[in-house]
The first five atom37 places (N, CA, C, CB, O) and aatype in JSON, in Angstrom:
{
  "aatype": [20, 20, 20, 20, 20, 20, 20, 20, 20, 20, 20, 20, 20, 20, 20, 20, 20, 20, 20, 20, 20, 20, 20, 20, 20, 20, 20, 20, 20, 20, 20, 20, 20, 20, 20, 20, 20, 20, 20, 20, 20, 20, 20, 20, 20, 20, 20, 20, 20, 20, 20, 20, 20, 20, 20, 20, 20, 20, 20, 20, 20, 20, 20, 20, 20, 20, 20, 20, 20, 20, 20, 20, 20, 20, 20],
  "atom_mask": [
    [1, 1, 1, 1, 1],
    [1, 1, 1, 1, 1],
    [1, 1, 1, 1, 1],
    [1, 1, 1, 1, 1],
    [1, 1, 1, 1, 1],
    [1, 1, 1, 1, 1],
    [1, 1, 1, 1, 1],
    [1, 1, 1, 1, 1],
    [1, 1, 1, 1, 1],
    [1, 1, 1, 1, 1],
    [1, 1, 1, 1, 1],
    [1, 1, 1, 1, 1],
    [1, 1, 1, 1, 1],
    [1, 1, 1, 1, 1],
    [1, 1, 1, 1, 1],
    [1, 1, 1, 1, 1],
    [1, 1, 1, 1, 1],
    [1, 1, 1, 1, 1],
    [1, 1, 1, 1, 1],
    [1, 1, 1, 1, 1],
    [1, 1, 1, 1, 1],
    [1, 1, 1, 1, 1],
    [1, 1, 1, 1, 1],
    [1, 1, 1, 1, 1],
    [1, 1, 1, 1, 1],
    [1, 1, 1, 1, 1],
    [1, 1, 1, 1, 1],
    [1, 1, 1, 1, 1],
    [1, 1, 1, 1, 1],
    [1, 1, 1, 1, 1],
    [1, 1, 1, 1, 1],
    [1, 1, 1, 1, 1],
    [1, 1, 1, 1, 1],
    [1, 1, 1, 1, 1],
    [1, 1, 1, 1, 1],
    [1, 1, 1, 1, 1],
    [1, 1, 1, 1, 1],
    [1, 1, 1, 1, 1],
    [1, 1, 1, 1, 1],
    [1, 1, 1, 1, 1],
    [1, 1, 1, 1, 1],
    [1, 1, 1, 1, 1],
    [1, 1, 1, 1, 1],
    [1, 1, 1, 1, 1],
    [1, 1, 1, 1, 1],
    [1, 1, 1, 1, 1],
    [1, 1, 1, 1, 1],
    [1, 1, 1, 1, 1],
    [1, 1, 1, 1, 1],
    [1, 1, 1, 1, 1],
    [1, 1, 1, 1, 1],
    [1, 1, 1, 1, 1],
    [1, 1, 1, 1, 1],
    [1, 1, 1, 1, 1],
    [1, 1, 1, 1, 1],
    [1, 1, 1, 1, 1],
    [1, 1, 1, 1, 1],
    [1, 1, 1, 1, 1],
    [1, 1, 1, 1, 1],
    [1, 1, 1, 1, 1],
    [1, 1, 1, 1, 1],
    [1, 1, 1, 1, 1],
    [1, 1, 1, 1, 1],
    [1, 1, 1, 1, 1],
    [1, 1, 1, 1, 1],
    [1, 1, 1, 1, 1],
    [1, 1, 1, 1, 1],
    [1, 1, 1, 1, 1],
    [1, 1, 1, 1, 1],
    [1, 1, 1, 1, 1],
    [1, 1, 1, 1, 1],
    [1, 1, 1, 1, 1],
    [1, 1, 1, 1, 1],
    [1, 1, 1, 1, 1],
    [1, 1, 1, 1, 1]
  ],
  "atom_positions": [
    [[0.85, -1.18, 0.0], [0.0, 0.0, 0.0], [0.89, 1.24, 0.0], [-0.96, 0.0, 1.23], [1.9, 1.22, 0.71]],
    [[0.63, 2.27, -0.7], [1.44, 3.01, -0.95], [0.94, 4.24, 0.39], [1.43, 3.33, -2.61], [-0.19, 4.36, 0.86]],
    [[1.96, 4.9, 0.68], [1.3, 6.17, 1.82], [0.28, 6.74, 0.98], [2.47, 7.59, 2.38], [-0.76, 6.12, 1.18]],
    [[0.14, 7.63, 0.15], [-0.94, 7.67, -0.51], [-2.19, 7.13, -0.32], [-0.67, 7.39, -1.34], [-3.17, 7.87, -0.43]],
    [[-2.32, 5.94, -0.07], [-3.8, 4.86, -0.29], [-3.98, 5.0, 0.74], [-3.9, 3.25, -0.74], [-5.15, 4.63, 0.85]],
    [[-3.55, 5.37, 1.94], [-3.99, 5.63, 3.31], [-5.5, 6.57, 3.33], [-2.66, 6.47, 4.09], [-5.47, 7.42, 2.44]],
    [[-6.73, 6.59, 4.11], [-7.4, 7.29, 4.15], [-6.83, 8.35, 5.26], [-8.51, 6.66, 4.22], [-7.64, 9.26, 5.44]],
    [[-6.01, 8.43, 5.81], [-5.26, 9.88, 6.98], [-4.7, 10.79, 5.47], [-3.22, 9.17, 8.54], [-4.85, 12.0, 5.26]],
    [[-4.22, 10.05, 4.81], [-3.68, 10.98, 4.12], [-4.25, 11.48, 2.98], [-2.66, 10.65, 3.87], [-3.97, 12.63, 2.64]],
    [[-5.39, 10.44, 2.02], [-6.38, 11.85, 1.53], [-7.03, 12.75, 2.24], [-7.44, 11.57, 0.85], [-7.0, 13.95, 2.0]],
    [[-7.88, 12.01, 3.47], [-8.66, 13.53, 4.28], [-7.67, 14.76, 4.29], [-9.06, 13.25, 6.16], [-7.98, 15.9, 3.92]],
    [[-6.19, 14.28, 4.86], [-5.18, 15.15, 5.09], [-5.3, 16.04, 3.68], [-3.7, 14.34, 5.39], [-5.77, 17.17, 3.62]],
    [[-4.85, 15.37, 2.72], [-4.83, 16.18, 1.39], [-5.61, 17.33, 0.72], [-4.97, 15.41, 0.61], [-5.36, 18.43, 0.24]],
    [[-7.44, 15.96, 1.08], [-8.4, 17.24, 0.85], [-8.48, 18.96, 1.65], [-9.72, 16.58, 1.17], [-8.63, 20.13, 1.3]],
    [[-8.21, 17.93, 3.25], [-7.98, 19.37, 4.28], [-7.51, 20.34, 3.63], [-6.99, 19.3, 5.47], [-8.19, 21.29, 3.25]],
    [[-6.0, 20.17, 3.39], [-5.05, 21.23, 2.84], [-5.89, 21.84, 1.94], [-3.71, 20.74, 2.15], [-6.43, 22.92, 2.17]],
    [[-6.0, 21.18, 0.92], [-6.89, 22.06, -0.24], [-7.73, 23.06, -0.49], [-7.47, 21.57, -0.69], [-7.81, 23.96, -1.32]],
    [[-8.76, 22.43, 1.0], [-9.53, 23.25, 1.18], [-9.65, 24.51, 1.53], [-9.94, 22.9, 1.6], [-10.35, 25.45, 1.17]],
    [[-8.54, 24.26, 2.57], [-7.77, 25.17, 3.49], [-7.5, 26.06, 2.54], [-6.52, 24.64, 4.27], [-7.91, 27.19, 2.77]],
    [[-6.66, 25.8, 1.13], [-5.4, 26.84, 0.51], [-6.72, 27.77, -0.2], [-3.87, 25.92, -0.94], [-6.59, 29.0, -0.22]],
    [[-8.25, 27.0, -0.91], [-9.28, 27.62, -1.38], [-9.77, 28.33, -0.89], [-9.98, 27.16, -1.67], [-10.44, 29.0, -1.67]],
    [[-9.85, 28.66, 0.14], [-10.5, 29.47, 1.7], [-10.45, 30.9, 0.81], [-9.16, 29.44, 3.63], [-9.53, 31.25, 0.08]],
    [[-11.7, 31.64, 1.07], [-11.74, 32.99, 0.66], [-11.09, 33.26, -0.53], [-11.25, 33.79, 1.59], [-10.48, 34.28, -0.84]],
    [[-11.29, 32.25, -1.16], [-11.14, 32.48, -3.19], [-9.89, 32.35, -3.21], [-11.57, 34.17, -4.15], [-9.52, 32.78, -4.3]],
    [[-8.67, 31.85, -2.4], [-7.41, 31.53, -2.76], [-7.28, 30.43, -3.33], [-6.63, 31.55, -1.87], [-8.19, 29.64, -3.08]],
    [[-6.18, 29.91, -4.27], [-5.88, 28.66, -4.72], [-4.79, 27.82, -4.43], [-5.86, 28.74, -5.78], [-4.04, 28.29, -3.57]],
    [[-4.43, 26.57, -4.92], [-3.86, 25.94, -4.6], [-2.52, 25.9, -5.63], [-4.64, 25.02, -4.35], [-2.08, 26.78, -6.38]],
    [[-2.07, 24.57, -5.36], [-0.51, 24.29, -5.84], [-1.38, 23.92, -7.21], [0.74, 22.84, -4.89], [-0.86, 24.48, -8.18]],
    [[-2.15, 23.42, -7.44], [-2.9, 22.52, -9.09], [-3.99, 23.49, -9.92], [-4.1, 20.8, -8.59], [-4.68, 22.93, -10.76]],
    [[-4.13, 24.59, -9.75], [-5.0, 25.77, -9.92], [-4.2, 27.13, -10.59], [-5.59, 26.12, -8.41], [-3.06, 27.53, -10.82]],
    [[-5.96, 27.64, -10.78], [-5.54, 28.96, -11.18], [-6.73, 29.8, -11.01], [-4.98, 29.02, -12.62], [-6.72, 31.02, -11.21]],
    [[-7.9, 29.05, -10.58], [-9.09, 29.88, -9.96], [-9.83, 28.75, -9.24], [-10.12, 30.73, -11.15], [-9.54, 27.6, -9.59]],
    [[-10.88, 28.95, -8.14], [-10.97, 27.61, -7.3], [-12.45, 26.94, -8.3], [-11.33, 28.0, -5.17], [-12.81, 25.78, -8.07]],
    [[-13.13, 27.71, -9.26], [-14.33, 27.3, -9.95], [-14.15, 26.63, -11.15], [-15.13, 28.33, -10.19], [-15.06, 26.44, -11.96]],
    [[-12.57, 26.14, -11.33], [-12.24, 25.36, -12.05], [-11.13, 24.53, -12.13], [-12.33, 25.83, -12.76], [-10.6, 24.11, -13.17]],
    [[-10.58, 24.16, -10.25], [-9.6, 23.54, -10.05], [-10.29, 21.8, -9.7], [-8.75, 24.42, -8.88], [-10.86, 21.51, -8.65]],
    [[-10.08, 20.92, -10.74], [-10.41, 19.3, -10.17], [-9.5, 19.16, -8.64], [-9.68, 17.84, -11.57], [-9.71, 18.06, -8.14]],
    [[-8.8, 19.8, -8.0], [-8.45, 18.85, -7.2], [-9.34, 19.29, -5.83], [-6.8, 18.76, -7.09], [-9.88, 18.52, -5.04]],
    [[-9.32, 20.84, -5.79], [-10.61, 21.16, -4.67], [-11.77, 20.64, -5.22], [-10.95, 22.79, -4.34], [-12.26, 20.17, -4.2]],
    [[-12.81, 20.31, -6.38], [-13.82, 19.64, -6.48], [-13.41, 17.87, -6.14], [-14.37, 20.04, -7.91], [-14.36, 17.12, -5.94]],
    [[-12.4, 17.47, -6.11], [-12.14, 16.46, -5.4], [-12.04, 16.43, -3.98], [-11.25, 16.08, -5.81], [-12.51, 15.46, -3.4]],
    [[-11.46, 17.37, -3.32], [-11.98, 17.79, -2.36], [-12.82, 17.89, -1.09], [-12.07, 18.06, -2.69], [-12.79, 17.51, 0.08]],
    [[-13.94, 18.92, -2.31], [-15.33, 18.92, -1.47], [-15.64, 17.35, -1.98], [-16.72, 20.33, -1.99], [-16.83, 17.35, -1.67]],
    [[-15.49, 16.43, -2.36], [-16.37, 15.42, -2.63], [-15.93, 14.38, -1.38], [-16.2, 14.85, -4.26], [-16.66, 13.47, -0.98]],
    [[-14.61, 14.69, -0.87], [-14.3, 13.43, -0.11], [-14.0, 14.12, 0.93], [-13.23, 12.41, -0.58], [-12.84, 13.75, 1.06]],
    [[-14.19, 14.9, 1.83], [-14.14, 15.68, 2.43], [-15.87, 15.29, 3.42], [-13.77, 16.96, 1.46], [-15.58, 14.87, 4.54]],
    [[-16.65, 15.33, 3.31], [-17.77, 15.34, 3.81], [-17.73, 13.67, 3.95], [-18.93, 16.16, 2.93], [-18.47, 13.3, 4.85]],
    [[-17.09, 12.65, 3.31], [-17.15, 11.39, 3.71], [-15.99, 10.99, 4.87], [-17.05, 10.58, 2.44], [-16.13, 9.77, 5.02]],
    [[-15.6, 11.16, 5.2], [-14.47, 11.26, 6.53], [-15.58, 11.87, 7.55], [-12.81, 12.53, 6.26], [-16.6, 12.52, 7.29]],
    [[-14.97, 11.38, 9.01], [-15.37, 12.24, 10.28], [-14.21, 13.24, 10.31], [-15.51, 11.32, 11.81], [-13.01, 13.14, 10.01]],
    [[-15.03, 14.33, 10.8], [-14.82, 15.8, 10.73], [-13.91, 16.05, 9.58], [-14.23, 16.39, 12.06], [-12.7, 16.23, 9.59]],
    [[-14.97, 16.01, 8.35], [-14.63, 16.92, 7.24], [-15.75, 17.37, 7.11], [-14.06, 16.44, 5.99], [-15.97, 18.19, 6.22]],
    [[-16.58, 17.03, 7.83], [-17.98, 18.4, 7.82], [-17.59, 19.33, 8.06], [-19.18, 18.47, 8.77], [-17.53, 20.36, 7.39]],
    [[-17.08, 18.99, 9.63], [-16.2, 20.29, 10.7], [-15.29, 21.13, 10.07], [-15.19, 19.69, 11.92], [-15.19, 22.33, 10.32]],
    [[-14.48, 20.41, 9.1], [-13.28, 21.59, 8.32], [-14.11, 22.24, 7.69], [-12.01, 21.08, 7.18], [-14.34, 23.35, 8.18]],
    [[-14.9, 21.87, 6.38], [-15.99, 22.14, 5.84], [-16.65, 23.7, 6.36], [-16.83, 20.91, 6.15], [-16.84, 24.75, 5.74]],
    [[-16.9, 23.27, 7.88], [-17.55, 24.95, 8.47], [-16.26, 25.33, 8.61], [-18.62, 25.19, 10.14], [-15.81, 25.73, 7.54]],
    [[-15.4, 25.38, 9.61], [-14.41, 26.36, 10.06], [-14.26, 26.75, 9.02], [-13.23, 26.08, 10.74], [-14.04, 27.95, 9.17]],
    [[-14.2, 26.34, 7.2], [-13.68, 27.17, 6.56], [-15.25, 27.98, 5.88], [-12.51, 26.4, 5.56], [-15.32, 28.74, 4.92]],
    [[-15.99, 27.64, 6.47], [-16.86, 28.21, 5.99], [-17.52, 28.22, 4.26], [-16.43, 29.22, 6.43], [-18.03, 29.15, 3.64]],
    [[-17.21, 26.59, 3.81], [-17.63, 26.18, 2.6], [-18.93, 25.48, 3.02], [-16.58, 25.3, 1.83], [-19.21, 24.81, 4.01]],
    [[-19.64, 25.86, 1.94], [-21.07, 24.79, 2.31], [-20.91, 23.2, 2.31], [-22.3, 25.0, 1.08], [-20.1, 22.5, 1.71]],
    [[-21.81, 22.89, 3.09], [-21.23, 21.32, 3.28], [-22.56, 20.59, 2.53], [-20.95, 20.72, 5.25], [-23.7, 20.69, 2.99]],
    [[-22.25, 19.91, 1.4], [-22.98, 19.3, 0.65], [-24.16, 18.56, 1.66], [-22.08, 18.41, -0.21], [-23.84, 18.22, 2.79]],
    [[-25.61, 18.34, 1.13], [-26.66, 18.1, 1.52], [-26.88, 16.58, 1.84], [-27.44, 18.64, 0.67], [-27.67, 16.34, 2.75]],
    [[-26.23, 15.47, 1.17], [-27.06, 14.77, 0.75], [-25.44, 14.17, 0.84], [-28.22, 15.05, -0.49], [-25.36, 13.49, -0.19]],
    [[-24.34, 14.1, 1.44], [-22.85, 13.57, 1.39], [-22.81, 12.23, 1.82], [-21.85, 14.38, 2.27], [-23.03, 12.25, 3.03]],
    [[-22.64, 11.14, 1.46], [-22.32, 9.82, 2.1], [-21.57, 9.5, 2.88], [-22.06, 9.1, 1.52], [-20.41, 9.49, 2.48]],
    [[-21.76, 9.18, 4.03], [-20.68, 8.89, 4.93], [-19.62, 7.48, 4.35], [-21.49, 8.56, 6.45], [-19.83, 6.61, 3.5]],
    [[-18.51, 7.74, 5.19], [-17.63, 5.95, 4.32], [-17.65, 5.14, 6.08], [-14.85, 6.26, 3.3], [-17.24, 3.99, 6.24]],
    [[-18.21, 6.0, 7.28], [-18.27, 5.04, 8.14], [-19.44, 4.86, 8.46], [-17.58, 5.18, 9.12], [-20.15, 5.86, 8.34]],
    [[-20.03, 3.75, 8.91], [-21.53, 3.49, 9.35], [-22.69, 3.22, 7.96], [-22.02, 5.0, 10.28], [-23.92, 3.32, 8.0]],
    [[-21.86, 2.87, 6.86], [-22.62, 2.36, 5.31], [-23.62, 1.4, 5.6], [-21.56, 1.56, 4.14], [-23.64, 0.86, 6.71]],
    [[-24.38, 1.14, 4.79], [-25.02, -0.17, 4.81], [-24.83, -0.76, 3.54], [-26.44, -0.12, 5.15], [-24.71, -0.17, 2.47]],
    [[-24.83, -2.11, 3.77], [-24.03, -3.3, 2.82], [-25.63, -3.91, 2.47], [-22.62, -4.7, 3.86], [-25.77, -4.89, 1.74]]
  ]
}
């Protein structure tokens, strides 16, 4: 398994991202945040982790409605 494939270290990743998008700033993979894939990757995996809702508010991005959790699924 590569560090990468770890789930600490995408939440970690998305965090950052989110973080660097905060108040219309961008990231290292960007050049405006309404058309960077890696913050719309992001917000997508971001709300499936515990407390990436929570980053989600502190940064004050809306937190998708309808987000799937990846703990407590049903099979």
């Amino acid at each position: 398994m590569n560090e990468s494939d770890r789930p600490v270290d995408r939440f970690d990743s998305a965090r950052r991202t989110a973080q660097q998008h905060a108040d219309g700033r961008t990231c290292f993979s960007c050049t405006d945040s309404t058309t960077c894939t890696q913050y719309a990757w992001a917000l997508d995996k971001l709300p499936r982790h515990p407390g990436g809702r929570d980053v989600l508010r502190k940064l004050k991005i809306p937190v998708p409605v309808e987000a799937p959790s990846e703990e407590g699924q049903q099979r």
